[in-house]
C-alpha positions, 0 to 999 in steps of 0.5 A: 442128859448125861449120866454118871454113875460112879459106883464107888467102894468107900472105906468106913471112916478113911475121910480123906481117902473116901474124898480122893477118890470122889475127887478122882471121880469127878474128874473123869466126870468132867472128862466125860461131859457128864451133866450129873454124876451120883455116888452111893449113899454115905460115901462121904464115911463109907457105909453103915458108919454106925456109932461113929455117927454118934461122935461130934468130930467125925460128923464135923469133919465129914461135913468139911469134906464137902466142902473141899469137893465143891472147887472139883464140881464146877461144870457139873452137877454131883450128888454124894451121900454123907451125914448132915448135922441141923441143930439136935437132928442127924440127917441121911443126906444127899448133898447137892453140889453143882458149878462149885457151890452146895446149892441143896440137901435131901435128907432121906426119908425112909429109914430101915430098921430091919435085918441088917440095918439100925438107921433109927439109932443114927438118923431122923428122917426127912419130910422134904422134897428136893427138886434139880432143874437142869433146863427141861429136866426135873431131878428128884434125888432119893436115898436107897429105901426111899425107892423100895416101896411105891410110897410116898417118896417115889409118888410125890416127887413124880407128881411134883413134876420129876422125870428122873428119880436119882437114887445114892443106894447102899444095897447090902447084898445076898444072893438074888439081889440084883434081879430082886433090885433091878425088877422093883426099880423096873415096876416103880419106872412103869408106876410112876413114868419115870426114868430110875438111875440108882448107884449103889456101893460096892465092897465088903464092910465087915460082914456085909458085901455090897455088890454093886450091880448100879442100873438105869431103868427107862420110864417103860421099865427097859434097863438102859444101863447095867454096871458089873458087880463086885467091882468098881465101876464108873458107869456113862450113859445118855438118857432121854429124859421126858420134859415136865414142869415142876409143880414146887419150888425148883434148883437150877442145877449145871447141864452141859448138854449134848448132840450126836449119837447118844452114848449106851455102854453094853449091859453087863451081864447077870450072873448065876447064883454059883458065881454071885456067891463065890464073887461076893466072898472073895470080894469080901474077904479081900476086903476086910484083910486089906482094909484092916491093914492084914497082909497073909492067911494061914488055913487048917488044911484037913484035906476036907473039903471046907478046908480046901474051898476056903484055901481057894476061895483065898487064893482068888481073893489074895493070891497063893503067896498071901495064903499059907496052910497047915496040915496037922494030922492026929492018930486018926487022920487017914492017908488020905485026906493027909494027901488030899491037904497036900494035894490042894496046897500043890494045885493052889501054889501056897505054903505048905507045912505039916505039923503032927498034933499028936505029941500036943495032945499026948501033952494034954492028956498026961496033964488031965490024967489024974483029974480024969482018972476012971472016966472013959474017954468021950467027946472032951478027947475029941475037943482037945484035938480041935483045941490043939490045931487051934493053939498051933494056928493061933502060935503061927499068927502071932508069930508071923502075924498071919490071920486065920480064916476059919473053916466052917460053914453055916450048916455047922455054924447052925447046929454048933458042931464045932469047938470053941476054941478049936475049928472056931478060932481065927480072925475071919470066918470065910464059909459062915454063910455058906451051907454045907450042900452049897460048898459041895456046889461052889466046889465044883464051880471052882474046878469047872472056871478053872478047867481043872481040880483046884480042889480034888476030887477024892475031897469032894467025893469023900464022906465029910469027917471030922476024923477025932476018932476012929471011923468018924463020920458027921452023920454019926451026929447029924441028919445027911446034909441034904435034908439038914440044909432043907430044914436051916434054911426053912428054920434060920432064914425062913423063920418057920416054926416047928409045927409049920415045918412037919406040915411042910412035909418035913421028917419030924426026926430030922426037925426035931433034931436040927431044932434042939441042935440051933437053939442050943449053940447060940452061945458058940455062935455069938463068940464065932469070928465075923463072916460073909453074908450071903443069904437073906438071913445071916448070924449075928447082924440078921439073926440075934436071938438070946443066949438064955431063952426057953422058948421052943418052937 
């Protein structure tokens, strides 16, 4: 059987632009011969829909979009994902379409409400088998976690007599993903004797990234076919198939069959954890700037280092005319990270402007004299040179119409160092995700893929500091990052508690304060703008804890 795996990058809601380019797909299907062709799951309104799916119009009229693709169906078979409405229930589907007809649906069975996903808001889950008879071979098509688990999805259709479980995924990504994908589809081909194809989206949706990475796995477990992440990609291979015969009730489906020399593309490659993150939030971030119809950028450039790897990172997901920085130097900014802001905006080719906060902030000060009259000077001085750079940010987006990227990253996010209103502000919060010891890494792998420093080296060697008063550092306020970043990701994404992180070997004064320091800034992280997600555990869609809570531990 000929294979098409059309790993596609929907646009939530864009119906009719979702459509065009299934249609397109089909047509280089045909072109190829193809006797089945699979897109991801949902592709019909792009994936997750969420409460769109509780509109009666927009389910009606991705239904009709079905319809319009049965006429660019005839010769071949297509399995496209999109929501089914029958009677009161909303369904997860697979439709079937093959020689111009809509001849099945198979509603996916194994809803996942966990980490990211809510699908027992939206759906109910199916109970029937679909089984495709394209002459000697069985197709069993699934829906993305129908296939995570042994079973009974997986099971029953292999007993039922199919030989290729055909699977439509939205696979949302975090670094690791793909092997993790790839080694559970190679244990259920070996479980279940079953040739596995699983197309999966590609894109960034909001927060989410999906990375692609669609596979064929052979009954043995082989991979026969790997297409690349983070790209579209239009996948064609030949698979032998066992023959079986169907123990229920069977669709026959279109086959063009073939001869000669079976069509096997190269593999793409697997990539290291450095070039998954840095591929997933450039993808991302172009994404939700062209998707929401933005056009430039415009970043703080400190001359620190998350400044300098957003203004990177932006550039390889934009390009440097898109991407504007601003220094915005105060009283304590030092020559040196003055020049490094420079430096980075020269080595990028982008916009560059400087605009001195200090009379802004002179103005502030004049203004709260008398309300602060007799009290010393703290960390309410500091804030207001953060809030400062974010007037003068947000001034220049709404003039221009620019959107700011925010600079922090995860390690800050954690522990609430940073200003409301001030380093937080901005449309998109490219780093959210991103731990401090990981942006010192993903530094580092810019310059070595470039061959020369993208980002200096004075910024990456430089103690990081916020510079708001004379001789900052951030261990001033926080464990060394090295050891913090340990205790985050054990704590945040590893959900471990206090007593089980010291009996990990953890220095009680570093848990301790990490500890104090997350629970306390959940109400800045819940007004922090939307960023990449690429751990397994990320704020705000994984990771929604209450505002007001007691709970210690």
């Amino acid at each position: 059987m000929r294979l098409a795996l059309a790993q596609s990058n929907s646009v939530v809601g864009d119906l009719a632009g979702n459509r065009d380019a299934i249609v397109a797909r089909l047509a280089d299907a045909r072109a190829a011969r193809a006797d089945l062709v699979l897109f991801p799951e949902l592709a019909i309104t792009g994936y997750p829909p969420e409460d769109l799916l509780h509109r009666p119009a927009f389910v009606r009229a991705a239904r009709a979009v079905v319809d319009e693709l049965l006429p660019h169906t005839t010769g071949l078979t297509a399995l496209v994902g999109g929501p089914e409405r029958a009677g009161d229930h909303l369904y997860n589907t697979a439709w079937v379409l093959s020689n111009g007809a809509l001849v099945a649906a198979y509603r996916k069975q194994l809803l996942p409400n966990y980490g990211v996903f809510d699908e027992e808001r939206w759906f109910e889950a199916g109970s029937d088998y679909v089984l495709l008879d394209a002459g000697d071979v069985i197709v069993g098509p699934t829906i993305c976690e129908d296939i995570w688990f042994p079973g009974p999805t997986t099971s029953g259709l292999a007993a039922a007599g199919a030989r290729l479980l055909a699977n439509l995924s939205a696979s949302p990504f975090h670094v690791g993903k793909d092997r993790e994908r790839e080694a559970m589809l190679q244990q259920r081909a070996r479980d279940n004797n079953c040739v596995f194809a699983l197309c999966n989206m590609v894109g960034g949706q909001d927060e989410l990234v999906f990375d692609g990475h669609s596979v064929v796995i052979a009954a043995d477990g082989t991979v026969i076919a790997r297409a690349p992440g983070f790209e579209e990609a239009f996948l064609v291979v030949d698979v032998e198939i066992p023959s079986s015969v169907a123990t229920q009730p069977t669709v026959d489906i279109a086959a063009f069959g073939h001869e000669g020399q079976p069509l096997r593309p190269p593999l793409a490659p697997q990539l290291d954890d450095l070039e998954q993150m840095r591929q997933a939030l450039e993808l991302g971030l172009a994404d939700y700037i062209n998707k929401n119809g933005f056009g430039e950028v415009v970043i703080g450039l400190s001359g620190g280092i998350d400044s300098a790897l957003t203004a990177a990172l932006c550039v390889g997901a934009l390009g440097a005319d898109r991407v504007h920085g601003v220094s915005m130097p105060s009283r304590y900014s030092s020559a040196d990270t003055r020049s490094d802001a420079r430096a980075v905006a020269e080595s990028l080719g982008i916009d560059f402007r400087e605009i001195p906060i200090e009379p802004v902030v002179a103005a502030f000060d004049t203004a709260l004299a008398p309300s602060f009259d007799g009290r010393p000077p703290d960390l309410t001085e500091e804030n207001i040179q953060a809030r400062a750079r974010g007037t003068l940010l947000m001034g220049l987006s709404n003039k221009f119409g620019w959107i700011v990227i925010a600079t922090g990253n995860k390690s800050e996010m954690s522990v609430g160092y940073s200003t409301l209103y001030g380093d937080l502000v901005g449309g998109f919060a490219l780093l959210k995700d991103v731990f401090k010891t990981d942006v010192f890494r993903l530094a580092r792998h810019l310059n070595e893929r470039a061959g020369r420093e993208l980002i200096p080296q004075s910024t990456i060697d430089r103690a990081p500091s916020a510079e708001l008063r004379p001789d900052q550092r951030d261990e001033d306020s926080l464990p060394p990052y090295d050891k913090l970043d340990a205790v985050l990701e054990a704590y945040v994404e590893g959900d471990r508690s206090r007593d089980e992180l010291l009996a990990d070997g953890f220095e009680q004064s570093v848990v301790d304060r990490a500890l104090g320091l997350i629970d306390r800034a959940e109400y800045k992280r819940r007004q922090a703008p939307p960023g990449v997600k690429l751990r397994t555990k990320a704020f705000g869609r994984d990771r929604r804890t209450p505002i007001t809570n007691r709970w210690r531990g």
